[in-house]
C-alpha positions in Angstrom: -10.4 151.2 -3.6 -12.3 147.6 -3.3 -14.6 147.0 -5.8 -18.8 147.3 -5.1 -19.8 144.0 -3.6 -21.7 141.4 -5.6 -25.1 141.6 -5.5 -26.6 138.4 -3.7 -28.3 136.4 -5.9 -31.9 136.2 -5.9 -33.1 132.5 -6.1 -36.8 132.2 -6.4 -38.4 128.7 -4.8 -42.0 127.7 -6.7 -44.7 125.6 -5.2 -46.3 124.1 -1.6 -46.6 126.1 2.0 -48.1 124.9 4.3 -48.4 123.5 8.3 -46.8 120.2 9.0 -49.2 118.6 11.9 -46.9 116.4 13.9 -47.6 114.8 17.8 -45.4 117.5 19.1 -47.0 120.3 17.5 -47.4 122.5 14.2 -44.6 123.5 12.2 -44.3 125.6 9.1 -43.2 123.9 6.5 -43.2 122.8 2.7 -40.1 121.9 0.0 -40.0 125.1 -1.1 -40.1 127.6 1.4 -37.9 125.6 4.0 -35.5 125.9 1.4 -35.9 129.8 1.0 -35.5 129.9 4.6 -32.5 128.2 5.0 -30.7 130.3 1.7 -32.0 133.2 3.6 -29.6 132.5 6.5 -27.0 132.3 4.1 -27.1 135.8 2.5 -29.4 135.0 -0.4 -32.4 136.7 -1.8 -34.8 133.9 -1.0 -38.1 134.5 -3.3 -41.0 132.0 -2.0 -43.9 131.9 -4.9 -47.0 129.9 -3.3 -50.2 131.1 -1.9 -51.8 130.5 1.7 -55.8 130.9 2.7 -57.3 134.0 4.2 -57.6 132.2 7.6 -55.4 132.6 10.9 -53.3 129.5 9.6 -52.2 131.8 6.8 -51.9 134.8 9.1 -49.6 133.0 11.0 -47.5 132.1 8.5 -46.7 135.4 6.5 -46.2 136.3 10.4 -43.5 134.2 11.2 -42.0 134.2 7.7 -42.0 137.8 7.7 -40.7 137.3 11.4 -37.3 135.6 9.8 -37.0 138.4 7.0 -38.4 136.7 4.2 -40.1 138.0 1.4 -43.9 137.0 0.8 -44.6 139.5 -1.6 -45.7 136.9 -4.2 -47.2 134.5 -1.5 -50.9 134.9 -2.7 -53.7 135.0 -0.1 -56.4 133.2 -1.7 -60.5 133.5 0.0 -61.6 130.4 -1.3 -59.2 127.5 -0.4 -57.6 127.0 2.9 -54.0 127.2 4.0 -52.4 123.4 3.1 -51.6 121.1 6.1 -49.8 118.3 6.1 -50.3 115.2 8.9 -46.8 114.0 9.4 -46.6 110.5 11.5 -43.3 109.6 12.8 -41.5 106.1 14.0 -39.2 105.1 15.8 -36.2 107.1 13.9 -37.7 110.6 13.7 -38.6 109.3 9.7 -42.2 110.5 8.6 -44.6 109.4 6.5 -47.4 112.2 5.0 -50.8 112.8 4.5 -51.0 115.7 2.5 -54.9 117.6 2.5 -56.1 118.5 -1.0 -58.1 121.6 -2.8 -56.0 123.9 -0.5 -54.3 127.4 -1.3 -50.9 125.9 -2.9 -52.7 124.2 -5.5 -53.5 127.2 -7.3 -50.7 129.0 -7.2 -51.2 133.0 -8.9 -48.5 134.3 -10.8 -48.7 137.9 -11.0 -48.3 140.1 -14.3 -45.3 142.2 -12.3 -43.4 139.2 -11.3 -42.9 138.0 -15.5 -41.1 141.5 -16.0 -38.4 141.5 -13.0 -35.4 140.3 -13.6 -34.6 136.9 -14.0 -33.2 135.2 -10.7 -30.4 133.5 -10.9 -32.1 130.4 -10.0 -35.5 129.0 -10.2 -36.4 126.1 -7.4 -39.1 123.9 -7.7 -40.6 120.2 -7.6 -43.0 117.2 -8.3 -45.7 117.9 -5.4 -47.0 121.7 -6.3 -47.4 120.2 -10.0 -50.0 117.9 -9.0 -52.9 120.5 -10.3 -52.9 122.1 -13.8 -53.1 125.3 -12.8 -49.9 125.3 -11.4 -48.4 123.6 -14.1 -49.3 126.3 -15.8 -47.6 129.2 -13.4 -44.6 127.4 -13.5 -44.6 127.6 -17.3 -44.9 130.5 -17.3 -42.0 131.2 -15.4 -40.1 129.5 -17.1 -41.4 131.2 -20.1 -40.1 134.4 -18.6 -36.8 133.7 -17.0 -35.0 131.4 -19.3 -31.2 132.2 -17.9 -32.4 131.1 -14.3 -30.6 127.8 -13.5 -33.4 125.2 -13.3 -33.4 123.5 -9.9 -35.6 120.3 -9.5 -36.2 118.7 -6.4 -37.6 115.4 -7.0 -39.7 114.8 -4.2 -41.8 111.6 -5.8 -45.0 111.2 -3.1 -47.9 108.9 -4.1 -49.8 110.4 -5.7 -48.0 113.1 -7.4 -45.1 110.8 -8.6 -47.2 110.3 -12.0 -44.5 109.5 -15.0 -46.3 112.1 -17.2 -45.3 114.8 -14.1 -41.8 112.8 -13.6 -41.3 113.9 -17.1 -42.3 117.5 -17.1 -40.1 118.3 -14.3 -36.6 115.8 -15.8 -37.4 118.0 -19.3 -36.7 121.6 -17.5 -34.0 120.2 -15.0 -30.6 121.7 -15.2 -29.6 120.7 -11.3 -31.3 117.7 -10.3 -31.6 116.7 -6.0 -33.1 113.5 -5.4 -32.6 110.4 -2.8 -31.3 107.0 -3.2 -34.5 105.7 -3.8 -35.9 107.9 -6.6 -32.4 107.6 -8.0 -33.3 103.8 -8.3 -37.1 104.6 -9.5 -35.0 106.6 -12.7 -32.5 104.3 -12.9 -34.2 100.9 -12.5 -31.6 99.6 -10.0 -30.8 100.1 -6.2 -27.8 101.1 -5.9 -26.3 101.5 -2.1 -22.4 102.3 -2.3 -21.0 105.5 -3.4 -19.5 103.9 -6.6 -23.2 102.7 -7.5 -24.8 105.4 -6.7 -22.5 107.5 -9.0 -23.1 104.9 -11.9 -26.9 105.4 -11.7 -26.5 109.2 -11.7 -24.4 109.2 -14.9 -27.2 106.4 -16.0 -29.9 109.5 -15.6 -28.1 112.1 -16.2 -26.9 111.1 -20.1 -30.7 109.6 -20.3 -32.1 113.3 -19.7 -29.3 115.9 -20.6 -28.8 116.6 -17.1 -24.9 117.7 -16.0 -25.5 118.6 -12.3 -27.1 115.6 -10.2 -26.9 115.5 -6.3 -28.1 112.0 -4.6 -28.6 112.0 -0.9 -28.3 108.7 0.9 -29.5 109.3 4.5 -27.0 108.3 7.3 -24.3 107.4 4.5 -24.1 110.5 3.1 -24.5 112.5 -0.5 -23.1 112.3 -3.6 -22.4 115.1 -6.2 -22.2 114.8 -9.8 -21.1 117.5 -10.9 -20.4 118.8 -14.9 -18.6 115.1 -15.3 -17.0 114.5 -11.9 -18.5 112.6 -9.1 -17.8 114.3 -5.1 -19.2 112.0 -2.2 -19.3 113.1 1.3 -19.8 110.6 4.4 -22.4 111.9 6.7 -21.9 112.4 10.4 -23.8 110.9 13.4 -26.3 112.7 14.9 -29.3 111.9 17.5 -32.3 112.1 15.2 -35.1 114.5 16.0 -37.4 114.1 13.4 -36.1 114.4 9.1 -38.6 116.6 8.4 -37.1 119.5 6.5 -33.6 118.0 6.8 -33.4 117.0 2.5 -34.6 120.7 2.3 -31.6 122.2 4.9 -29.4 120.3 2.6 -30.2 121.5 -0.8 -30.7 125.0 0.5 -26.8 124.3 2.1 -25.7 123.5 -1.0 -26.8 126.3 -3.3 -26.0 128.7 -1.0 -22.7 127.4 -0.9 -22.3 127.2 -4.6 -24.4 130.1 -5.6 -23.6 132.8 -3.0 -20.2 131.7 -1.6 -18.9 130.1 -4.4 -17.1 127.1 -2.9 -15.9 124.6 -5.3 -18.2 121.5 -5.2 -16.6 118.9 -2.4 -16.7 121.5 -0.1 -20.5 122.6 -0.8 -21.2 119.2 -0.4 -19.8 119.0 2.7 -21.4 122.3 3.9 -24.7 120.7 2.6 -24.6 117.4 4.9 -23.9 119.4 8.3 -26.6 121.5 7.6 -28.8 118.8 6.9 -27.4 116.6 9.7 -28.6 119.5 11.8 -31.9 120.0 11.0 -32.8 116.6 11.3 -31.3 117.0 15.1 -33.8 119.4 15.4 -37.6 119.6 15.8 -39.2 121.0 12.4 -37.7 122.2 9.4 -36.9 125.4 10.3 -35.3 126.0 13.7 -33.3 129.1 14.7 -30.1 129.3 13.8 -26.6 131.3 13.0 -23.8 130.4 10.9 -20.5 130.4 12.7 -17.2 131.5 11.5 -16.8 128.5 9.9 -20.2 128.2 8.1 -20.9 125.7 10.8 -24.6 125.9 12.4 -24.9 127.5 15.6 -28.4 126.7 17.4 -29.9 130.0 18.8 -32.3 128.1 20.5 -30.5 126.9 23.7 
């Protein structure tokens, strides 16, 4: 008889949701939830915690995420902010740059009472951005409070102006699994580094100066690196024709959890897995395009 099969994880992702405004049109977005998104087409229990205004913006959103079989049970609707947009301006290469509208929903995240008393999920998700108000600071305390055994993911997403040391700090002091590019790798590490070799020396650099084991760099059309409980993995990435990048970082890390947490590949080959997600994405318009996972893991575009 085969034994019961394993319980997918549950892997809860904290902080902004929101509408990114680009010149070809409105796409939902924010760290967090493009992440749950992408771990949901992967067999994971994707857990967004953010909160949206009670506006058709927000309708629209627990719409579509509902739409692509997430849960929004703890995505709050709030009365007196509005949903959270985001004007995104792209060049030449599909790369944005942000302008991020403040006082909206995601800055005051709720936390209910019921969600301190579930189970823990095997890993917690969050980042810089969503910390830039204190009442989110606290929320996130106290879910960390309540689910110590979750792994602690950080993704360092440093924006001006929430890239303040204090809130550098806060998140580096909870890490246990730490994404960031090549360039806030440098900010931590107080060199540029560009080869794989480098890169892995300024990892090891902030990883022994903050107690953090599990590291992953991403380096744009290079490729990422993995440091990983002592050993460094690098993959090369792969050309592609650049749509826009917007969501791409958040394919990735979602790629490689999934492929860590819920498939359990060893960590060369999750790294790999991570970059032809990412690779894909960024191919694509907006963060979250449809999709299927071959055979192979490989993405399969359902939209032509």
């Amino acid at each position: 008889m085969k034994p019961p099969a394993r319980p997918a994880p549950v892997i809860a992702c904290f902080g902004e949701l929101l509408w990114d405004c680009v010149p070809r049109g409105l796409f939902l977005g924010g760290a967090p939830v493009n992440v749950a998104y992408h771990l949901r087409q992967h067999g994971a229990r994707a857990l967004p915690i953010s909160a949206v205004g009670c506006d058709f913006l927000g309708d629209e959103i627990l719409r579509r995420l509902a739409g692509a079989g997430l849960d929004t049970r703890c995505i709050a609707r709030l009365a007196r902010q509005p949903t959270g947009t985001v004007q995104a301006a792209l060049d030449a290469a599909g790369v944005p740059t942000f302008r991020i509208t403040r006082a909206v929903a995601w800055d005051h995240i709720p936390v209910p009472p019921a969600l301190l008393r579930v189970a823990a999920p095997a890993a917690l998700l969050f980042g810089t951005l969503a910390l830039r108000e204190t009442s989110n600071r606290r929320a996130l305390a106290a879910l960390l409070k309540a689910w110590p055994g979750s792994l602690r993911v950080v993704d360092l997403n440093l924006r001006p102006p929430v890239d303040a040391r204090a809130v550098i700090d806060l998140v580096l002091a909870q890490a246990q699994f730490l994404k960031l590019n090549e360039h806030e790798l440098a900010r931590l590490a107080g060199r540029r580094s560009r080869t794989p070799e480098s890169l892995a020396r300024a990892a090891r650099h902030v990883g022994h100066e903050h107690g953090i084991t599990r590291i992953c760099v991403t380096a744009g059309d290079r490729g990422a690196g993995l440091l990983w409980d002592g050993a460094w993995f690098w993959a090369d990435a792969r050309p592609v024709k650049v749509r826009d990048t917007i969501g791409a970082g958040d394919a990735f890390l979602a790629g490689l959890l999934a492929a860590l947490l819920v498939r359990r590949q060893d960590p060369r080959a999750a790294l790999a897995h991570a970059c032809r997600l990412g690779e894909f994405v960024a191919s694509r318009d907006g963060s979250m395009p449809p999709y299927r996972l071959g055979p192979g893991g490989q993405p399969v575009d359902l939209a032509t």
